[in-house]
C-alpha positions in Angstrom: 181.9 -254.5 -103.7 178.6 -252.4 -103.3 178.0 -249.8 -105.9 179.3 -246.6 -105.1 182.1 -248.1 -103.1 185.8 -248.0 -104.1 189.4 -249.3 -102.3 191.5 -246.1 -101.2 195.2 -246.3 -100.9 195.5 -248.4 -97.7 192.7 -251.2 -98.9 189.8 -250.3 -96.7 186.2 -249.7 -98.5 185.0 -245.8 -99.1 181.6 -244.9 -100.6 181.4 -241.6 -102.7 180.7 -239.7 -99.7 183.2 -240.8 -97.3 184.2 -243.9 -95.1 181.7 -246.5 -95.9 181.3 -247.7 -92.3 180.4 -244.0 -91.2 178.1 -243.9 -93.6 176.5 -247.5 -92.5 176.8 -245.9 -88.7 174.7 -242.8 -89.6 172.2 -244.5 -91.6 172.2 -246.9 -88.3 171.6 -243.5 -85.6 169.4 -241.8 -88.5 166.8 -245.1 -88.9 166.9 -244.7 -84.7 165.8 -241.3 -84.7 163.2 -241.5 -87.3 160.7 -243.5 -85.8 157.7 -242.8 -88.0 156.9 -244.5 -91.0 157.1 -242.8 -94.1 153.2 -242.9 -95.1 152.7 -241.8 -91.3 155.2 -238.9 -91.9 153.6 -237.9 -95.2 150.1 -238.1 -93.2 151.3 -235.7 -90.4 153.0 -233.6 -92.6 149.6 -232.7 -94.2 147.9 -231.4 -90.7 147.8 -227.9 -89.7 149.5 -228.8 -86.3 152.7 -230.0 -88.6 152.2 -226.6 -90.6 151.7 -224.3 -87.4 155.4 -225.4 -85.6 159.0 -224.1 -86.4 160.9 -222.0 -87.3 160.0 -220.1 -90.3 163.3 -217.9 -91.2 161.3 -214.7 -90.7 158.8 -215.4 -93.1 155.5 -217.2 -92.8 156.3 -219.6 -95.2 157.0 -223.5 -94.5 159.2 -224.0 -91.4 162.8 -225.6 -91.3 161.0 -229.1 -89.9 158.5 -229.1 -92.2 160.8 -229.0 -95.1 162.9 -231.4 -93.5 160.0 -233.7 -92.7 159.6 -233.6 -96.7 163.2 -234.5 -97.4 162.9 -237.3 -95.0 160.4 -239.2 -96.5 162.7 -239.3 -99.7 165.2 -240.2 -97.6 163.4 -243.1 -96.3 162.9 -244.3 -99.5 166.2 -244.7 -101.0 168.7 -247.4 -100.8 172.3 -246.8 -98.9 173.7 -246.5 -102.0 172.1 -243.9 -104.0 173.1 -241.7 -100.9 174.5 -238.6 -102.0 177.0 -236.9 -99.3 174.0 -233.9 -99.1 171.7 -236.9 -97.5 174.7 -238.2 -95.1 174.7 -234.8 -94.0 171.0 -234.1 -93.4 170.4 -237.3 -91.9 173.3 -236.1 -89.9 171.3 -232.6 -89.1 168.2 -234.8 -87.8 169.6 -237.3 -85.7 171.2 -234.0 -83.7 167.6 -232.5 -84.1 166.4 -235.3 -82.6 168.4 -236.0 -79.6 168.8 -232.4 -78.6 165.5 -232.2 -78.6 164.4 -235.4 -76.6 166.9 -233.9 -74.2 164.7 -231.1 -73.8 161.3 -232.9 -72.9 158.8 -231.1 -70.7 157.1 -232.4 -68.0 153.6 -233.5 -68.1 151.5 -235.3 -71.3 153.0 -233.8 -74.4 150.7 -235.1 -76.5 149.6 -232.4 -77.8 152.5 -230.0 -77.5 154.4 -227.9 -79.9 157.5 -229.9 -78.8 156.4 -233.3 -80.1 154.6 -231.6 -83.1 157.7 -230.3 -83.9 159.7 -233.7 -83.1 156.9 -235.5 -85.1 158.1 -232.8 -88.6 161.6 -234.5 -87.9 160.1 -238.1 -88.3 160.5 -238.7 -84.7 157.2 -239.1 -82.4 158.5 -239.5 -78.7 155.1 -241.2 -78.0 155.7 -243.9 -80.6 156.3 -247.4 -78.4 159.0 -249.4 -80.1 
């Protein structure tokens, strides 16, 4: 059995954060959603367009994405089981991110839009051909 995992009660695998199979789903929708690699991620991240979008709480320091964007590339770089119930739950936070925001798409090329700048701090370039 992976590391991490135990048997509850009934004889079906959970991880230290909850049901192992939801874990392996989320890490499934999460890897989806975050299209960009993480060196690309850690590239755009450094550009003023990936500093100028989002929500700032207020204040004019780094926005929510940006910070996320961060987090992300840590994320990317861990194995499924070093996976601490705070990461299921932010990679939980961007695949919502991501899909509401997809949802919202203008019209026309929004290549260079706040919308996919912002997108792009969530690891998720909605250019990016699979």
């Amino acid at each position: 059995m992976a590391t991490g995992t135990k048997t509850n009660a009934n004889g079906s695998a959970r991880s230290r954060h909850g049901d192992a199979s939801e874990t392996r789903e989320v890490v499934r929708d999460f890897k989806k959603a975050v299209n960009m690699t993480p060196s690309r991620l850690v590239h755009w991240l450094e550009t003023d367009d990936s500093r100028a979008v989002g929500f700032k709480g207020g204040g004019t320091g780094e926005s929510v994405g940006h910070r996320s964007g961060r987090r992300i590339v840590r994320l990317l770089g861990k194995s499924q089981d070093d996976l601490t119930s705070g990461d299921i739950a932010h990679m939980r936070k961007v695949v919502g991110y991501v899909h509401r925001h997809m949802a919202q798409r203008p019209e026309g090329d929004v290549r260079d839009t706040a919308w996919r700048h912002s997108l792009m701090n969530w690891g998720h370039d909605p250019l990016h051909k699979a």
